[in-house]
C-alpha positions in Angstrom: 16.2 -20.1 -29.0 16.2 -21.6 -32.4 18.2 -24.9 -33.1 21.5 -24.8 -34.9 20.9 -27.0 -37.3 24.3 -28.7 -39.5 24.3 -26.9 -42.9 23.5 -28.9 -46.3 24.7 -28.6 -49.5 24.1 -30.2 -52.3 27.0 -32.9 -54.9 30.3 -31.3 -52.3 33.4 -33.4 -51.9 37.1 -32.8 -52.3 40.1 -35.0 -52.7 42.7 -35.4 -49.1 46.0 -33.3 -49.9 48.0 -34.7 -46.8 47.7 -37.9 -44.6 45.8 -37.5 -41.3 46.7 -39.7 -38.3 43.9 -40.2 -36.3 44.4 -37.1 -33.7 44.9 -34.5 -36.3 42.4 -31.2 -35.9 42.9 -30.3 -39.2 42.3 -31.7 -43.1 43.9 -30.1 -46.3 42.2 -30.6 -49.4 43.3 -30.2 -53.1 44.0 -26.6 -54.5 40.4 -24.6 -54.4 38.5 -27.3 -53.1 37.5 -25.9 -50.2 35.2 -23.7 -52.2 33.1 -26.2 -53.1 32.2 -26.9 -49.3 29.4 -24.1 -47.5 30.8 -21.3 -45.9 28.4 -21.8 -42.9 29.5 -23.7 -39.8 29.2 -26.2 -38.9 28.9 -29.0 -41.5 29.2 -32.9 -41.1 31.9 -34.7 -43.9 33.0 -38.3 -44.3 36.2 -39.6 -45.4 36.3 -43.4 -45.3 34.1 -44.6 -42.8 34.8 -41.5 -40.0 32.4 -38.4 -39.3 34.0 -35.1 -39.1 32.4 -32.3 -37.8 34.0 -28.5 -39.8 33.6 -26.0 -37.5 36.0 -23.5 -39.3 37.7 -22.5 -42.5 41.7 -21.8 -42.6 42.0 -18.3 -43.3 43.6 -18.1 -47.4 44.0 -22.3 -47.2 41.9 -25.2 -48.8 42.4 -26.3 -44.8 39.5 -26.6 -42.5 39.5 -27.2 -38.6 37.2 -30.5 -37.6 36.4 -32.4 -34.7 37.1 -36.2 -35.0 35.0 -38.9 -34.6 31.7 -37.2 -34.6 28.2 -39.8 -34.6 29.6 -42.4 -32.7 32.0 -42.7 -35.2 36.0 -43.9 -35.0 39.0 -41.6 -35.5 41.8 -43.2 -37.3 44.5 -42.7 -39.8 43.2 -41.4 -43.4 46.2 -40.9 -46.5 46.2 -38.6 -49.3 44.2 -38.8 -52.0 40.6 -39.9 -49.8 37.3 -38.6 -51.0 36.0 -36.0 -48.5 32.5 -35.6 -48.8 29.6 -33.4 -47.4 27.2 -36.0 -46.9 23.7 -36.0 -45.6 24.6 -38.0 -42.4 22.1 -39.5 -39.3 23.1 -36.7 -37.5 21.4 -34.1 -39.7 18.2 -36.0 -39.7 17.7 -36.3 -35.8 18.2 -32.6 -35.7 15.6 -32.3 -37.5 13.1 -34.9 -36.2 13.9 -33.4 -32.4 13.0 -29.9 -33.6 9.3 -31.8 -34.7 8.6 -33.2 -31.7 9.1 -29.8 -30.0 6.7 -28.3 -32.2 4.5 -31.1 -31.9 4.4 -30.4 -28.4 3.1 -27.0 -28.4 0.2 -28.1 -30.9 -1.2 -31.5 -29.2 -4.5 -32.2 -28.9 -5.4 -31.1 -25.4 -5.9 -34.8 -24.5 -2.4 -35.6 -25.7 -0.5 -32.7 -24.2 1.9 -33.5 -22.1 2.6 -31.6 -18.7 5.0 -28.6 -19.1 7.0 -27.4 -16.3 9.2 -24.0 -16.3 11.8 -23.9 -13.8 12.5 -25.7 -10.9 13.9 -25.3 -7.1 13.7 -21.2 -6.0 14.9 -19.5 -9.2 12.6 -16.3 -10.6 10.3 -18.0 -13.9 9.6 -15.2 -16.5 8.0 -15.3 -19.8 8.4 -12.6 -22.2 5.7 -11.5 -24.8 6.0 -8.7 -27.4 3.5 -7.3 -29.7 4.3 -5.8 -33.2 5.9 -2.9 -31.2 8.5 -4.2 -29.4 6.5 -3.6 -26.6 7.1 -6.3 -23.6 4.7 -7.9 -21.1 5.7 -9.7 -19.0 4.9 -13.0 -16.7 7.1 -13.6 -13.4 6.8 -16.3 -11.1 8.8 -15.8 -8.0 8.3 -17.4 -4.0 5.1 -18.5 -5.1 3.9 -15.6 -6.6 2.4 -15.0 -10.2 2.7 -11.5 -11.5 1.5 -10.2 -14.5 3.5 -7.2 -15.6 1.6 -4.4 -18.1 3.3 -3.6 -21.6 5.8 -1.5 -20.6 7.0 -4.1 -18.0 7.0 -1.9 -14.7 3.5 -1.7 -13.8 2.5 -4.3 -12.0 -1.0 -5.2 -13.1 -2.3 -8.6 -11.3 -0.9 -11.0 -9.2 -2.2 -14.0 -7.9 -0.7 -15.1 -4.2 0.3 -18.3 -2.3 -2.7 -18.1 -0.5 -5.0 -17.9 -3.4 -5.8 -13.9 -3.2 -6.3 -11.9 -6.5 -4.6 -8.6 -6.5 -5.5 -6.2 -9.2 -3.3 -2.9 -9.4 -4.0 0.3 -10.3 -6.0 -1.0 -13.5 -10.0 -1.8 -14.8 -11.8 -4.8 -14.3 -14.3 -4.6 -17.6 -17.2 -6.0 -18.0 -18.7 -7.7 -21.3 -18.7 -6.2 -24.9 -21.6 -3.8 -23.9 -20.1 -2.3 -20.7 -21.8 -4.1 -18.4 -20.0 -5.4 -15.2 -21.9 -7.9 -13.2 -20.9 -9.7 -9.9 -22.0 -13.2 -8.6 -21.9 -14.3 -5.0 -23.9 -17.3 -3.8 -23.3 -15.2 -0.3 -22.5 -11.1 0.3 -20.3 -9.4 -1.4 -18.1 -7.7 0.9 -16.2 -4.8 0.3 -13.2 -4.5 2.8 -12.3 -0.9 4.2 -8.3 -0.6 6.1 -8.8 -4.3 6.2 -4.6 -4.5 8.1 -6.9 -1.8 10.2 -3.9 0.9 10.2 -6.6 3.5 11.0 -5.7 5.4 7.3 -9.4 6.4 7.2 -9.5 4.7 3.8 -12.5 4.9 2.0 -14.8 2.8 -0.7 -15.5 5.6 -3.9 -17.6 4.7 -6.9 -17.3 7.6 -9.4 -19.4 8.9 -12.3 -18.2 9.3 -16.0 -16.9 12.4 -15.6 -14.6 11.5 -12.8 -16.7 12.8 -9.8 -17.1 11.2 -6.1 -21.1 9.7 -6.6 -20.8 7.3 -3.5 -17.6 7.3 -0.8 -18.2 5.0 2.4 -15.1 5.2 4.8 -13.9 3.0 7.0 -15.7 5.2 10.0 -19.3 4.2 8.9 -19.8 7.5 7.0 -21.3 7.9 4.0 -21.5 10.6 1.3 -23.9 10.5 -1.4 -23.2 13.3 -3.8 -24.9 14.7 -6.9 -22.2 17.0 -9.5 -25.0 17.3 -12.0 -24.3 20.2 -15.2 -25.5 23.6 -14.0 -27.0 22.3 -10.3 -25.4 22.8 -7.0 -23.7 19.5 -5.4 -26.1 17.4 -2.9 -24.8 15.8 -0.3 -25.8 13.6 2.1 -23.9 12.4 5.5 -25.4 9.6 7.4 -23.6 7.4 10.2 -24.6 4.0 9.8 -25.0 1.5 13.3 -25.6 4.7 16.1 -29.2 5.4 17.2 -31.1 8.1 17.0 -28.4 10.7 15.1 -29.7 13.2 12.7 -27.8 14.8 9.8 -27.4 17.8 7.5 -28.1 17.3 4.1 -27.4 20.5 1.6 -29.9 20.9 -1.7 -29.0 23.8 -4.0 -29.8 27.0 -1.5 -31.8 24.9 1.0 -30.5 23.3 4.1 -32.4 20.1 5.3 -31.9 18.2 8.6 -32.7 14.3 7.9 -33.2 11.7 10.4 -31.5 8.1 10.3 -34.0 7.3 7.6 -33.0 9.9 5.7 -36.5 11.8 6.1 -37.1 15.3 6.3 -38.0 16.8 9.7 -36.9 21.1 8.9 -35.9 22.7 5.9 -33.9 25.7 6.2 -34.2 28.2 3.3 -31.6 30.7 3.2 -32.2 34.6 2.8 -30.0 37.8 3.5 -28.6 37.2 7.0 -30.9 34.1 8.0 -32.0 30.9 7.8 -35.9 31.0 7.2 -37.5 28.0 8.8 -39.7 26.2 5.4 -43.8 25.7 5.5 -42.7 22.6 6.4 -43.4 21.7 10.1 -40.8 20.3 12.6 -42.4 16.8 13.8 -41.9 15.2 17.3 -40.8 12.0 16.1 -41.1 10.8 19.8 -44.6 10.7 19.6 -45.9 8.3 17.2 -48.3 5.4 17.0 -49.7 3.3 14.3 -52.8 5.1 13.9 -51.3 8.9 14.0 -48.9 10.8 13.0 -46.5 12.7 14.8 -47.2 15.5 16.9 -46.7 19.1 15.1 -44.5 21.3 17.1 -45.4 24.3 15.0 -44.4 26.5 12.3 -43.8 30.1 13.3 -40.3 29.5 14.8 -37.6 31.3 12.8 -34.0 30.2 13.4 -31.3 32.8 13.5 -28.2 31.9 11.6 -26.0 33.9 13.6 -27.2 33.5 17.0 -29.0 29.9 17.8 -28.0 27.9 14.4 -24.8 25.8 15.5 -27.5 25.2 18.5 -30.1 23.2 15.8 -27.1 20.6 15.5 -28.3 19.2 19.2 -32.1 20.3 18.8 -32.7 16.1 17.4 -30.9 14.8 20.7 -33.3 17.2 22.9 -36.7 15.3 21.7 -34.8 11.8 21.8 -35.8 9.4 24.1 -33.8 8.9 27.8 -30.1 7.3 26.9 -28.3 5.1 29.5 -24.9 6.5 30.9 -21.9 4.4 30.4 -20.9 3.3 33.8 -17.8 5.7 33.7 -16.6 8.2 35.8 -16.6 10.4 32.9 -19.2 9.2 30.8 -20.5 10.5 27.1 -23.2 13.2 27.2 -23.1 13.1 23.3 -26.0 15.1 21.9 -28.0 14.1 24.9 -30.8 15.7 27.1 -32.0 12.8 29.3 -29.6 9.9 31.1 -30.8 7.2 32.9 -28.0 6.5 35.8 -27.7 2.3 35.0 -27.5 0.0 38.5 -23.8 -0.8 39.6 -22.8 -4.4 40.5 -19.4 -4.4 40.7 -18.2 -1.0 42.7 -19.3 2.3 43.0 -18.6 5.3 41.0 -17.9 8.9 41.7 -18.3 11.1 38.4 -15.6 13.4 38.1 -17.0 15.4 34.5 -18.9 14.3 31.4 -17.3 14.2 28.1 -18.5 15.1 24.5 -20.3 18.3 26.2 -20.9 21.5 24.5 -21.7 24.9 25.9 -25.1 25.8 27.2 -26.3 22.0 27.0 -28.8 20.9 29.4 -29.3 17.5 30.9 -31.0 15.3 33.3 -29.7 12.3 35.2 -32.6 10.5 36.5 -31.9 7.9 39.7 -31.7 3.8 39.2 -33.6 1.3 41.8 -32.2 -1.7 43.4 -29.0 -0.2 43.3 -26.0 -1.9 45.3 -23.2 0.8 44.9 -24.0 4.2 44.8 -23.6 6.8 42.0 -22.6 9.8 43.6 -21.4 13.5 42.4 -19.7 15.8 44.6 -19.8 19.6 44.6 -15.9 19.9 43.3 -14.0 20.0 40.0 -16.5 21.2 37.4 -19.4 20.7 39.8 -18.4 23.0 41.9 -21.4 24.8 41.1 -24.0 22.5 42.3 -26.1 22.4 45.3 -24.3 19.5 47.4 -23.4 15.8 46.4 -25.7 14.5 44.5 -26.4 10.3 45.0 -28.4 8.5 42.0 -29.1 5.5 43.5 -32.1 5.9 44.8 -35.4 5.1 42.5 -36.8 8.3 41.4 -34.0 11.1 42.1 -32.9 13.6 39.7 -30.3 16.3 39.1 -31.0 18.9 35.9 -27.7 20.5 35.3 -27.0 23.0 32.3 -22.8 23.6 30.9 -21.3 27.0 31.1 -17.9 26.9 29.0 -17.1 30.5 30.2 -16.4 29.1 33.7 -16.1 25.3 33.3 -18.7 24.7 35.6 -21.8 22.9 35.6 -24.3 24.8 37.4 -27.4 23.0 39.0 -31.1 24.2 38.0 -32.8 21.7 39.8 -32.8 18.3 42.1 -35.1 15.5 44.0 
């Protein structure tokens, strides 16, 4: 707010038409005197030696309405005929030197500026900024939080919090003059997923300039790489970070790849009329490799049938993987699995009931523990029903081959020792 300064003006008096005792409000001058004085309020006079503050003119009288005793000044009696004078009093002079220390303040040489504080106790702090179109930013402080509000003052751009976080909304974080955005971390830098883990399946998506997904990571551990080149069909890769031995699909204009964890090839699937053709390309054993050789060639004759065996190829990488150990369970994960060792039990034994994460016409093999002191044991009921007797894996070398049929819900025994 700017200050209300007293107003000047220059040679004014008048002569005292009427005595004033010393609690009068009011002072009559001579016939069209009160012309002489500004017709700006409020204005300092002196008659005698008494400061009188005008604050307002008597409507069609030379009469104006004071306040006595103004300055420090005394209030007493004044008779007709005083000089009334607009004099240039100490009063209009410390206006003006307090209204130069203010500015003084907000131009100080950084060593001589002194600290400023906005508000005190619990109240909201704003500051208000406009540019040359009215329009309004705006800067609130409230429970110890700074916001910083965008021009139009209802988007919320950044605030800073109590506990020293940085929130950025809905906005860009730009780099230098030439576009580039750098980060700097003496350690990681750690991009957060459903940090308050509310299981939102949020995900982290970096986008190219034409507004399409190029990386996404979710909060699961999958990742999507994805290519949305001009005129070329979308790639995409999916790839499970942290599990062992998983494979993944991985579609390249018309072909059809399957990748390992390390993203390389092991069969390419080029598609033609009503099925998948299996590529030149020959399906490895990836089971069998050493330093000195390569891995064993299964062959390349085998042609895959899109409508009969293809949802099948999905468990084909699980089939050659190594023996996985069952979770001690009674209804333990078979998860694209061929070959479970049963793991020695310490604590109690354990009577499998079903196996979970199956799928029809899988195959597996439990093979037997040693040194076992409870017993693993399946019995011929629920969905073994189908099986040759209980079956006990604790005892070193033993094994049950079992394959799913989802028509019945059974698992039906192919062979034991």
């Amino acid at each position: 707010m700017a200050t209300e300064f007293l107003t000047p003006k220059n040679f004014t008096s008048g002569i005292l038409a009427v005595d004033i005792d010393s609690d009068d409000l009011s002072i009559e001058l001579d016939t069209g005197e009160a012309g002489n004085f500004p017709s700006v309020f409020p204005f300092h006079v002196v008659i005698d030696n008494e400061v009188l503050t005008v604050t307002e003119k008597v409507s069609g009288a030379d009469e104006f309405v004071v306040t006595r005793g103004a300055e420090s000044s005394t209030a007493v009696v004044h008779f007709i005929g005083a000089e009334v004078k607009l004099a240039i009093t100490a009063g209009y002079v410390s206006e003006i030197q307090e209204a130069v220390n203010v500015l003084e303040g907000l131009v100080l040489d950084p060593d001589e500026m002194p600290d400023m504080v906005l508000g005190t106790g619990t109240a909201e702090t704003k500051i208000e900024m406009y540019n040359a179109s009215a329009q309004k930013a705006l800067i609130k402080a409230a429970s110890a939080i700074l916001s910083l509000f965008a021009p139009n003052n209802t988007t919320l751009g950044l605030q800073v919090l109590d506990g020293g976080n940085i929130q950025v909304q809905g906005g860009k974080v730009s780099g230098a003059l030439g576009g580039l955005l750098e980060l700097f971390a003496d350690t990681d830098c750690r991009v957060f997923l459903d940090a308050d883990n509310n299981g939102t399946n949020q995900s982290f998506t970096i986008y190219n300039g034409a507004g399409n997904v190029a990386l996404r990571v979710y909060e699961s551990g999958t990742m999507s790489l994805c290519r949305n080149d001009a005129g070329t069909a979308g790639e995409v890769i999916f790839h499970m970070c942290g599990a062992s031995r998983n494979f993944y699909w991985k579609t390249l204009s018309t072909n059809l790849m399957l990748t390992n964890d390390l993203n390389d090839e092991i069969v390419r699937f080029n598609y033609a009329g009503s099925r998948f053709l299996k590529d030149l390309k020959p399906l490895y054993n990836w089971d069998n490799v050493t330093e000195d050789q390569g891995p064993t060639n299964l062959g390349s004759a085998t042609e895959i049938w899109k409508d009969a065996h293809i949802k099948n190829v999905v468990n084909y990488g699980a089939i050659i993987s190594p023996p996985q150990t069952l979770a001690i369970s009674a209804t333990p994960s078979i998860l694209n699995g061929r070959v479970f060792k049963v793991p020695a039990l310490t604590a109690a034994n354990i009577a499998v009931t079903s196996f979970a994460d199956l799928v029809d016409g899988q195959e597996i093999i439990l093979l037997g523990t040693t040194n076992a002191t409870y017993t693993w044991t399946i019995a011929a009921s629920n969905t073994f029903s189908l099986i040759d007797g209980a079956w006990t894996g604790s005892t070193a070398g033993a094994s049950l081959h079992l394959i799913y049929d989802s028509s019945t819900s059974k698992w039906i025994e192919i062979s034991r020792r």
